[in-house]
One Martini backbone bead per residue (centre of mass of N, CA, C, O) as a GRO file, in nm:
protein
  323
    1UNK     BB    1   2.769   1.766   2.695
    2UNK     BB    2   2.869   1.878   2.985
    3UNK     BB    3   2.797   1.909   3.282
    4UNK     BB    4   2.857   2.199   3.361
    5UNK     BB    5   2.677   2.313   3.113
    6UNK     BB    6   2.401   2.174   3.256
    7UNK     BB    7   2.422   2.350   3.509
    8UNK     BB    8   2.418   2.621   3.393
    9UNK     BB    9   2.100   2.566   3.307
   10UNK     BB   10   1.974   2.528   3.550
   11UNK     BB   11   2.044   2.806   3.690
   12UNK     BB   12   1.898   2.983   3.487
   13UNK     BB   13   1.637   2.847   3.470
   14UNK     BB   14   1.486   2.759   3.738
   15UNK     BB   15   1.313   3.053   3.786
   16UNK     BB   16   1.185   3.063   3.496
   17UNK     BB   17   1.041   2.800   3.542
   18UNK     BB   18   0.846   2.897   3.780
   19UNK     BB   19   0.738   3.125   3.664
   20UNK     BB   20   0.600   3.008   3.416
   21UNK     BB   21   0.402   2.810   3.585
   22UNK     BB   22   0.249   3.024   3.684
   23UNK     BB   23   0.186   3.170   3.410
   24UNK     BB   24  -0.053   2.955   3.306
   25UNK     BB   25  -0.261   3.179   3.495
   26UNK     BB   26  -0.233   3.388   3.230
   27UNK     BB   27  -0.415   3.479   3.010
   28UNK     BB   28  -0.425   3.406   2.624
   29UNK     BB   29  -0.338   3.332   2.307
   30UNK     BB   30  -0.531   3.125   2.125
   31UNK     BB   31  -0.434   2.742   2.164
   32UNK     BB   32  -0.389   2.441   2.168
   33UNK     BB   33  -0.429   2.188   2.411
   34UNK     BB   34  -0.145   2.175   2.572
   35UNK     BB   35  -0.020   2.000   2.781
   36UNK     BB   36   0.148   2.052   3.101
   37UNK     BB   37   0.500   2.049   3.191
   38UNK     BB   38   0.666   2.077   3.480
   39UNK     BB   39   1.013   2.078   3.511
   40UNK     BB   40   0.984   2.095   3.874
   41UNK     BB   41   0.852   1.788   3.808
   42UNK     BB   42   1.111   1.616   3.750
   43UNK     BB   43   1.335   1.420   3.778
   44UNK     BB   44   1.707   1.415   3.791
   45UNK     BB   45   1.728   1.230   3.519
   46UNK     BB   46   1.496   1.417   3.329
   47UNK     BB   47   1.635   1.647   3.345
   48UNK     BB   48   1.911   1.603   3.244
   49UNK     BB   49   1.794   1.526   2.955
   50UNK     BB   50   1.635   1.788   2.913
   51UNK     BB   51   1.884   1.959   2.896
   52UNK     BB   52   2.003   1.849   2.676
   53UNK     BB   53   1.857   1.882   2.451
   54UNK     BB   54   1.836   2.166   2.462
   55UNK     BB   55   2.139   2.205   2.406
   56UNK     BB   56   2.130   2.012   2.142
   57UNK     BB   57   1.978   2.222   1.992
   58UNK     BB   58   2.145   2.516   2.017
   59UNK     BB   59   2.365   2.395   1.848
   60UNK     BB   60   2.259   2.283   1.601
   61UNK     BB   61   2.165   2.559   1.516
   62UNK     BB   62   2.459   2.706   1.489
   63UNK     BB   63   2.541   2.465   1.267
   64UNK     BB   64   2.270   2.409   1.084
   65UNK     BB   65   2.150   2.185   1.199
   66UNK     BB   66   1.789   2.156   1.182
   67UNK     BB   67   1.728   1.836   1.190
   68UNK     BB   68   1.817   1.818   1.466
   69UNK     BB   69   1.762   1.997   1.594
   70UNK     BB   70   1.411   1.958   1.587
   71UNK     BB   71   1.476   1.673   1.744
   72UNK     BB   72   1.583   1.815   1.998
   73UNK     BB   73   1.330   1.978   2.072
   74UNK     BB   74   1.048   1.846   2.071
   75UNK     BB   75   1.193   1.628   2.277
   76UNK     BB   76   1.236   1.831   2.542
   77UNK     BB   77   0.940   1.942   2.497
   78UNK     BB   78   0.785   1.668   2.596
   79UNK     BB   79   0.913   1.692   2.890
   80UNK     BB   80   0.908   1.999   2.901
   81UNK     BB   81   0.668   2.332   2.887
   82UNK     BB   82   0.806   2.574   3.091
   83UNK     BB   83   1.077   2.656   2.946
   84UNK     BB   84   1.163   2.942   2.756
   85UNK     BB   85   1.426   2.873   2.620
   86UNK     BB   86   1.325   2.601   2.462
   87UNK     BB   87   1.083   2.749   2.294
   88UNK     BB   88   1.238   2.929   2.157
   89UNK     BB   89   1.446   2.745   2.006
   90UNK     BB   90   1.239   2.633   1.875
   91UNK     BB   91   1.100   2.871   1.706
   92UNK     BB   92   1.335   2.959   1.583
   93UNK     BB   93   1.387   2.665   1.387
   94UNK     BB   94   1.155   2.714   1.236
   95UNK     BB   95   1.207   3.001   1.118
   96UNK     BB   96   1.474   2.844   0.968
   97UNK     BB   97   1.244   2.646   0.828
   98UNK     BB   98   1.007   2.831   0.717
   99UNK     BB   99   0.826   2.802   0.971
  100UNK     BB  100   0.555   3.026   1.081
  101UNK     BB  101   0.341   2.901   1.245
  102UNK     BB  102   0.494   2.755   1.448
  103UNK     BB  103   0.653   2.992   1.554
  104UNK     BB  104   0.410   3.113   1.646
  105UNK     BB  105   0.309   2.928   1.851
  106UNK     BB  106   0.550   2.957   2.047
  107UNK     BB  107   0.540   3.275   2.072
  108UNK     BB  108   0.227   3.316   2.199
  109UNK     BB  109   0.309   3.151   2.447
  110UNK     BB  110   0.548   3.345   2.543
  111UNK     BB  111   0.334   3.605   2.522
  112UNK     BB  112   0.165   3.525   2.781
  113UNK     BB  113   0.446   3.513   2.958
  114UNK     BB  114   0.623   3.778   2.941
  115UNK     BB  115   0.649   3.907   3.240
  116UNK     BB  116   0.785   3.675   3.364
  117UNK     BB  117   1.039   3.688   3.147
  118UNK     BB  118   1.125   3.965   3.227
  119UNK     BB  119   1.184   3.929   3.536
  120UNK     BB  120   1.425   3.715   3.411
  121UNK     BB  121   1.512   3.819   3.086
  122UNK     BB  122   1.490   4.072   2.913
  123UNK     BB  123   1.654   3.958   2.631
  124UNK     BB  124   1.427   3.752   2.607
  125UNK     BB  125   1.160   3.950   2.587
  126UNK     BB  126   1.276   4.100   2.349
  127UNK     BB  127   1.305   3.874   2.121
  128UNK     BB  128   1.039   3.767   2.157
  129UNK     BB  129   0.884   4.043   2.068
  130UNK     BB  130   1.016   4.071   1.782
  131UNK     BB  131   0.939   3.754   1.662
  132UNK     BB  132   0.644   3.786   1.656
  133UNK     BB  133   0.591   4.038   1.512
  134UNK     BB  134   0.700   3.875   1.251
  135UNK     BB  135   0.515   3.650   1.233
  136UNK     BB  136   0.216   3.791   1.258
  137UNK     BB  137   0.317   3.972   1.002
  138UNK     BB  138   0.358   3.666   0.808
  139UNK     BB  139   0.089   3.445   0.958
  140UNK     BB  140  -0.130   3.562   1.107
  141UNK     BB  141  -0.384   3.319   0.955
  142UNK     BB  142  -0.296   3.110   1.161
  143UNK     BB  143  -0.401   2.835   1.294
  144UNK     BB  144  -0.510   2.601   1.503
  145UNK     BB  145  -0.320   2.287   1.564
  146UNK     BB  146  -0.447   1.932   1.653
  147UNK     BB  147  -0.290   1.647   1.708
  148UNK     BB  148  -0.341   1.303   1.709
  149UNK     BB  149  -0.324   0.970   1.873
  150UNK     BB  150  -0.393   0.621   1.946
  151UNK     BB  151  -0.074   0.534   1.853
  152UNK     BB  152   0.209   0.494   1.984
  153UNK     BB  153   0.479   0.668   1.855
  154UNK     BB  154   0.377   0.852   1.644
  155UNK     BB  155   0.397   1.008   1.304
  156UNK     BB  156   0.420   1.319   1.168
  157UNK     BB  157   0.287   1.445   0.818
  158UNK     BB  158   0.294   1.763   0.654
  159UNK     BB  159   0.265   1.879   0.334
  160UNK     BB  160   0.386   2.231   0.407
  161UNK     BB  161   0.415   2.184   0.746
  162UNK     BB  162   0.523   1.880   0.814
  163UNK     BB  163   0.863   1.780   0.660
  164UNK     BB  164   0.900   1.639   0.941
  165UNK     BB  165   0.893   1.371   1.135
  166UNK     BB  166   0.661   1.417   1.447
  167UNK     BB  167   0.540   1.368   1.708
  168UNK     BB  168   0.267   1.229   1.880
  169UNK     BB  169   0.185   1.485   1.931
  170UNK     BB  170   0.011   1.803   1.817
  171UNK     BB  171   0.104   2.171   1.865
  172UNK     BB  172   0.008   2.428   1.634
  173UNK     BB  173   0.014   2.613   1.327
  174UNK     BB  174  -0.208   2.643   1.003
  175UNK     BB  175  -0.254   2.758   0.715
  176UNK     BB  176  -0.465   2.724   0.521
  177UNK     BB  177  -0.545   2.446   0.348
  178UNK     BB  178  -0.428   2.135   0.136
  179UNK     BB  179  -0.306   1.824   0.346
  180UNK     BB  180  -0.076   1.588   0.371
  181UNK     BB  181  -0.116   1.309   0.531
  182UNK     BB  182   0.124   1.093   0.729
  183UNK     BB  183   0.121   0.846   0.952
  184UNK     BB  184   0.337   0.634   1.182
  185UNK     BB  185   0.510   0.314   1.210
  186UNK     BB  186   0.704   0.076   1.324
  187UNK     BB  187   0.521  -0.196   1.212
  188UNK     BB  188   0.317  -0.024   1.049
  189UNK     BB  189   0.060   0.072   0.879
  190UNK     BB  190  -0.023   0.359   0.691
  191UNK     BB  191  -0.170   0.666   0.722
  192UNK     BB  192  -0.372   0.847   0.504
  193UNK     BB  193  -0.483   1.210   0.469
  194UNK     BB  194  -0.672   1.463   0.422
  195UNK     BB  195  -0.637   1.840   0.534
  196UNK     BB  196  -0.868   2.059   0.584
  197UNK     BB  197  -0.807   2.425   0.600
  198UNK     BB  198  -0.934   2.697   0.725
  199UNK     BB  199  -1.033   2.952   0.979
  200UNK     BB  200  -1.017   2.746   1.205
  201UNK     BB  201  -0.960   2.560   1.399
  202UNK     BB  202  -0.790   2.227   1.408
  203UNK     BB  203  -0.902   1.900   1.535
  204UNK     BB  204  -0.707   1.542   1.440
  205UNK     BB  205  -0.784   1.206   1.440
  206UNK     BB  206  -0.566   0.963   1.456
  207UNK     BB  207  -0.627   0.610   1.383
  208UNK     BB  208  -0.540   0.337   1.459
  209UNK     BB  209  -0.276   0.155   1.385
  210UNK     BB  210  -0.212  -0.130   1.172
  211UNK     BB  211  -0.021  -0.415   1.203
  212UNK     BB  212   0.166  -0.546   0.971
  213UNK     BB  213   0.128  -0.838   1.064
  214UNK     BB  214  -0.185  -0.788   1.082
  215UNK     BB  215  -0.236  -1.076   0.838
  216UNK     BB  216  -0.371  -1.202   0.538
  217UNK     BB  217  -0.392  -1.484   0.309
  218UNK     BB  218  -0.531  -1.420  -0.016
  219UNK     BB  219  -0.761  -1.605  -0.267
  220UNK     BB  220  -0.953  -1.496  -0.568
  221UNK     BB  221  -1.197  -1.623  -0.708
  222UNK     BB  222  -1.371  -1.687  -1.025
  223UNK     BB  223  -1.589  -1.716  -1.272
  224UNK     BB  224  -1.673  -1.837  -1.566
  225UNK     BB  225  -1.551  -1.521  -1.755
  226UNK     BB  226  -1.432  -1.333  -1.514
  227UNK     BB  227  -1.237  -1.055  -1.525
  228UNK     BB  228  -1.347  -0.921  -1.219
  229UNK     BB  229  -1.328  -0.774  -0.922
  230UNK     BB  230  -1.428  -0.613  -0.591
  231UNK     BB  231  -1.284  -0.415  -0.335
  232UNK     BB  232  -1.347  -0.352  -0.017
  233UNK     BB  233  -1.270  -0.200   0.279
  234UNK     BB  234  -1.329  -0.112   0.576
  235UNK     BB  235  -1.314   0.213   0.518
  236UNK     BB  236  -1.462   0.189   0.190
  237UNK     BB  237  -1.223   0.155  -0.022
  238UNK     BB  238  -1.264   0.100  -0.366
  239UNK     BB  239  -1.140  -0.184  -0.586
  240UNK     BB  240  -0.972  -0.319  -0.883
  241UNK     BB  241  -0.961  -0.679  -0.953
  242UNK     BB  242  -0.819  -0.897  -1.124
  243UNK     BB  243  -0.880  -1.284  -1.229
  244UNK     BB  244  -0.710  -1.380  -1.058
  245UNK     BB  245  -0.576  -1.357  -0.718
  246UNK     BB  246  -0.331  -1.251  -0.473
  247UNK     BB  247  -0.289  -1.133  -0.115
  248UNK     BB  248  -0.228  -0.932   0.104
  249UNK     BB  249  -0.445  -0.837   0.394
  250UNK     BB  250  -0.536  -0.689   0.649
  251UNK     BB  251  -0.729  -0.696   0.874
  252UNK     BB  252  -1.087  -0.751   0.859
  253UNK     BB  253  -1.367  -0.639   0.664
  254UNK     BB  254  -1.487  -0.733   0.362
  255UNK     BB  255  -1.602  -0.651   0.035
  256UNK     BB  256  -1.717  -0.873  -0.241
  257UNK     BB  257  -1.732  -0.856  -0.629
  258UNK     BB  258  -1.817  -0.829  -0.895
  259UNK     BB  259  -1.751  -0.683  -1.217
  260UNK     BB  260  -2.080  -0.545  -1.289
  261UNK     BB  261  -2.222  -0.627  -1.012
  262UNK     BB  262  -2.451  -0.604  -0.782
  263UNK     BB  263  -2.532  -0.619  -0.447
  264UNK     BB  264  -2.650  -0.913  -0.409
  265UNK     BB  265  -2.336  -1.016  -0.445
  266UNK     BB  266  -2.223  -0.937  -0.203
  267UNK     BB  267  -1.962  -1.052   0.015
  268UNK     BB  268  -1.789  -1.160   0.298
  269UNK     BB  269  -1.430  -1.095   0.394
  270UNK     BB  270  -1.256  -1.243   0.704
  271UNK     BB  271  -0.981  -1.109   0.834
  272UNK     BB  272  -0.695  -1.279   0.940
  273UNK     BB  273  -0.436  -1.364   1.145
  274UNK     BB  274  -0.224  -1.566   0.911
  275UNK     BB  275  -0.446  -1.637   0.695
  276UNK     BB  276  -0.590  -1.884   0.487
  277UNK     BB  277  -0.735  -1.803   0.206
  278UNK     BB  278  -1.050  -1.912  -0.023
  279UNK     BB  279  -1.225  -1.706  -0.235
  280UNK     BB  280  -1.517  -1.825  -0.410
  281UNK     BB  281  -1.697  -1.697  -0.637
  282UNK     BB  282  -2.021  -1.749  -0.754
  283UNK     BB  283  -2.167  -1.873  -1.042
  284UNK     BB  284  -2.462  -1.740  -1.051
  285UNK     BB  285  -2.328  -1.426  -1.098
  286UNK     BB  286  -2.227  -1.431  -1.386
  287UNK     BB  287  -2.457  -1.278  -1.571
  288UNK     BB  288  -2.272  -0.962  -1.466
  289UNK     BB  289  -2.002  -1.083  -1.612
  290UNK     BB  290  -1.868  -1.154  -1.923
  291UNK     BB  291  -2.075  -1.257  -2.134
  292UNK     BB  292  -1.893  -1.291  -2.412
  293UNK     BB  293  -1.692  -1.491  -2.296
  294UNK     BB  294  -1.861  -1.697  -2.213
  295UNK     BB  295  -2.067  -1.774  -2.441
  296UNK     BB  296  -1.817  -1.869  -2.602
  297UNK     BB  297  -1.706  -2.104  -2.418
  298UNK     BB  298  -2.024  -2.254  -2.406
  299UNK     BB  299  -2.034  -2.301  -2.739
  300UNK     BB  300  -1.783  -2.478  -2.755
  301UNK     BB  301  -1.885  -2.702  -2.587
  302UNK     BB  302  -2.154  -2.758  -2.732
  303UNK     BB  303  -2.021  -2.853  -2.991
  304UNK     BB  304  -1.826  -3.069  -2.897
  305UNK     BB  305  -2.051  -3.253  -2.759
  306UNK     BB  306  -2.245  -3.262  -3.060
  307UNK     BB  307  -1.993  -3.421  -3.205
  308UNK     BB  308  -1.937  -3.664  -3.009
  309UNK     BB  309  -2.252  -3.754  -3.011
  310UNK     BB  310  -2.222  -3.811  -3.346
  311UNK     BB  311  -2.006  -4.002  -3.358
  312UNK     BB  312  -2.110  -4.242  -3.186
  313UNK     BB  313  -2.384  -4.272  -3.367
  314UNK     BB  314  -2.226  -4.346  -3.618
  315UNK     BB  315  -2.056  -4.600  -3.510
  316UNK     BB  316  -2.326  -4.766  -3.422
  317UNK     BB  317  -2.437  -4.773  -3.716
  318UNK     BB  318  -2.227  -4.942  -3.833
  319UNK     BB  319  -2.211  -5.200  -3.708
  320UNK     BB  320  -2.518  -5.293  -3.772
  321UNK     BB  321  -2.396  -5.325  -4.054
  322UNK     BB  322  -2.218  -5.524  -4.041
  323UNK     BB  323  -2.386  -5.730  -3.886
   0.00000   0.00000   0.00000
């Protein structure tokens, strides 16, 4: 896009960048509290990159490439969140890629300052209200939808509801069911949880993402005869795991028994960065693990030590008569 272009789409929105912050002072439909960011304060260099950006969705949509539009609307809107045309032209690529919680969502927030987005450009005022009122009639039932995160920089991603992985925070609408969850982020180890959606709006904390490098090297010993010990891991998540074992572990408390052994025999054991453990499961909780393989095991030692002791003890005797 080049200067002319965007100075161009400057002078168009300037007014009704104004209008519209002014209006976020007038009650609408309830929808999750996203924070807003006035694009009048926005610094030179600032909004320049946001205007480029809005340009950037409104070609990318005309051309068909919606998954570019989508990642140039974002994040535009991440940027200021008071211009009316780059709003409406987000709801519309919800609209084109079949999300209409989503596109409800941009339409509803348009459709609380429709008056004052009227009175600066009446057929921005008119398609925002046609396009509500078919999104409203097919999906009036999708609720307020916040995603949070702890750590910087996650994308989120719900199967079903938002099929390309979107900056946190999430700010949109989603109609009942169940979403898989899948938060993300560059060297960092993936969180994923079930979303489940009611009929009421819907509030959830991705809980901070831990760094893929933070972890250690574990290996894990059990006594003679068992053959599987259980791993809890922090989040309380339980694993069975053959012995012995080997393999890296994010940091972390876990809890370490043998499968088949009661709470008494369990064990802490505390993962830090880089660390190289080495934990042997106690023989003496054997009696709960593999009774059948040990006691085999057991009896043919037993087997060949008084076999042992009786060659000896025939040798001796032998001996004896000799002399």
């Amino acid at each position: 896009m080049n200067k002319n272009h965007v100075a161009s789409l400057k002078s168009l929105r300037s007014l009704a960048t104004a209008i519209g912050a002014a209006a976020l002072l007038v009650p609408s439909i309830a929808f999750a509290e996203q924070p807003e960011i006035d694009c009048m304060s926005l610094d030179e260099n600032v909004q320049q990159t946001f205007y480029e950006l809005s340009g950037q969705a409104q070609e990318a949509a005309g051309n068909g490439d919606l998954d570019s539009a989508l990642n140039y609307g974002v994040k535009a809107m991440s940027m200021c969140t008071t211009d009316a045309y780059t709003e409406y032209t987000l709801a519309r690529i919800y609209q084109m890629r079949n999300n209409c919680p989503a596109a409800l969502y941009h339409l509803e927030r348009l459709q609380g300052r429709i008056a004052a987005i009227k009175a600066e450009d009446k057929s921005l005022a008119k398609a925002i209200t046609n396009y509500y009122g078919e999104a409203n009639d097919e999906c009036g039932k999708a609720v307020s939808l916040e995603i949070t995160c702890a750590t910087p920089e996650t994308k989120i991603q719900l199967n079903g509801a938002i099929d390309t992985p979107v900056p946190c925070p999430v700010y949109s609408k989603i109609l009942p069911g169940a979403y898989s969850l899948t938060a993300t982020r560059d060297k960092y180890f993936p969180f994923k949880d079930t979303l489940t959606v009611s009929t009421e709006p819907i509030a959830y904390s991705v809980p901070a993402l831990q760094d893929s490098e933070d972890f250690g090297n574990v290996r894990i010993k059990c006594p003679r005869g068992a053959i599987k010990f259980i791993l809890t891991d922090p989040k309380g998540i339980v694993n069975e795991y053959a012995c012995p074992w080997e393999g890296q572990l994010p940091s972390g408390t876990y809890k370490v028994k043998l499968g088949g052994s009661d709470g008494g025999t369990e064990a802490e054991l505390v993962v830090t960065k880089s660390a190289q453990i080495e934990h042997v499961i106690p023989s003496e909780v054997r009696a709960n693990c593999s009774a059948t393989v040990r006691d085999t095991a057991h009896g043919g030692f037993t087997a060949l030590l008084l076999g042992l002791l009786s060659a000896l003890g025939f040798a001796g005797l032998r001996r004896k008569r000799e002399n």
